[in-house]
Residue, then its C-alpha position, 0 to 999 in steps of 0.5 A: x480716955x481718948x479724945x479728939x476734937x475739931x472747930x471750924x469756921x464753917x462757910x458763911x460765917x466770918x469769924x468762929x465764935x465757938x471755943x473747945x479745950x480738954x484739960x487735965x487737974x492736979x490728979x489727972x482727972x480730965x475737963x472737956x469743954x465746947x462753947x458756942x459764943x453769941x453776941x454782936x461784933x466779936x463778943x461771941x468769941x470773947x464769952x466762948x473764949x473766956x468760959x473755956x480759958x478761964x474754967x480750964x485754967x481753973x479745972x487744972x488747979x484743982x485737985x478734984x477727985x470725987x464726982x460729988x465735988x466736981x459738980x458742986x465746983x463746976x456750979x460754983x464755978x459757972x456762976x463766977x464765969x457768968x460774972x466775969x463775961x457780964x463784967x466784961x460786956x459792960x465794959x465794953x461797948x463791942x461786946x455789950x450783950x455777949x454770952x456763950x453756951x456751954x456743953x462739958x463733962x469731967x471724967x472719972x474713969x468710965x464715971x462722967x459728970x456731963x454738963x450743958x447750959x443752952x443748946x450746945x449738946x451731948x450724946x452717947x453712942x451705945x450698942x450701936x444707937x446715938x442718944x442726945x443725953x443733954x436737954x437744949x435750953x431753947x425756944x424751939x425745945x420749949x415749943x416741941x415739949x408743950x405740944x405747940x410745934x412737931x420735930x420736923x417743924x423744930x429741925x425748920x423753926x425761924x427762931x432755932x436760934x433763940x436761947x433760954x439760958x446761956x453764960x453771960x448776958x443774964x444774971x441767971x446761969x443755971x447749968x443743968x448737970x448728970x452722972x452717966x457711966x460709960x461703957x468700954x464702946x461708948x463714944x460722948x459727943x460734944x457739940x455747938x448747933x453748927x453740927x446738928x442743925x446741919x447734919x441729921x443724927x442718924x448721918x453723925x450716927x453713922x460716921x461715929x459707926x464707922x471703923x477709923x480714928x476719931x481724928x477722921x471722924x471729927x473732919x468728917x463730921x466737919x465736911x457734912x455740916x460744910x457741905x449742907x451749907x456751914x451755915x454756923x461754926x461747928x465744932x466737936x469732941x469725942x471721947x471714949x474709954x478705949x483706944x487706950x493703945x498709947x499706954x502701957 
């Protein structure tokens, strides 16, 4: 697999709070992971930072090699973190309330599990078309599938912040989970809500189109979102089975 990822502060936020790590197990399976913290004071940094840290950490332990497994261990697993971040909050009275979202997939070979818990996303570019694959766990989602707002309403909505799941905060950390295969052209985004509320997916489309490193298209995809306001930190991860040419 190649990978390349990217965060950054974004223009109006002070801090980032979002968190990106690629790990590789006993048996060289590889973890992706992105985290998007939330929480007051600096207590989105700490979830987002525990989640990634500790699941990768963890992930490099191990000796997964079936995709059954792995997705019975990043539940078992999920459930443990959401502990340790609640423990954690209330402890301390700066990072009482903290939480994070979390977008992952564990590779093997083009056999990916992909897994999310809020509104951090996945999508796959095929033949040429970008498709979120992950369902956003989000007032705004829950609005638009019963009817009650349109898309253009939910790209706008007041409360697009609001979450329905996270890691952390609530004893309930439900991640939802998928098997895709990936083809020899696909490429998997990765990615905290500071890229898609503020760049299109027909624009990230056309930047993953383009012909050129994924390093490039990572920064690239960077400057749209910091020059439609950074309203957010934003990070993102790409991989795909090719751009093998360093091995031999």
């Amino acid at each position: 697999m190649n990978f390349a990822y990217k965060s950054d502060v974004g223009e109006v936020r002070p801090n980032n709070e979002d968190y990106v790590g690629v790990f590789k197990n006993a048996v060289g399976v590889s973890f992706a992971i992105v985290a998007d913290g939330l929480g007051g004071h600096n207590g989105g940094d700490v979830a987002s930072e525990m989640a990634v840290s500790h699941l990768g950490f963890r992930f490099e332990e191990t000796v997964i090699d079936t995709i059954d497994i792995a997705a019975k261990w990043l539940i078992d697993e999920v459930q443990r973190e959401n502990k340790l971040i609640l423990e954690r909050s209330n402890q301390y009275e700066d990072l009482n309330g903290m939480g994070t979202t979390i977008v992952c997939a564990i590779f093997f070979g083009n056999e990916v599990l992909l897994a999310n818990i809020g509104d951090s996303r996945g999508y796959l570019l095929r033949d040429n078309e970008l498709t979120q694959i992950t369902e956003d766990h989000s007032l705004v989602n829950e609005l638009l599938k019963s009817g009650q707002i349109s898309s253009e309403e939910a790209r706008n909505h007041p409360q697009k912040n609001i979450v329905t799941r996270t890691l952390g905060i609530s004893e309930n950390a439900n991640i939802d989970e998928k098997i895709i295969q990936m083809e020899d052209n696909d490429i998997l985004l990765l990615c905290s809500d500071g890229l898609t509320n503020m760049v299109d997916d027909q624009l990230i489309q056309e930047v993953l189109l383009d012909n050129e490193p994924f390093a490039d298209k990572c920064d690239k995809l960077i400057n749209l979102a910091n020059e439609a306001g950074g309203n957010d930190n934003v990070t993102l991860l790409l991989a795909s089975p090719l751009e093998r040419r360093d091995e031999h």
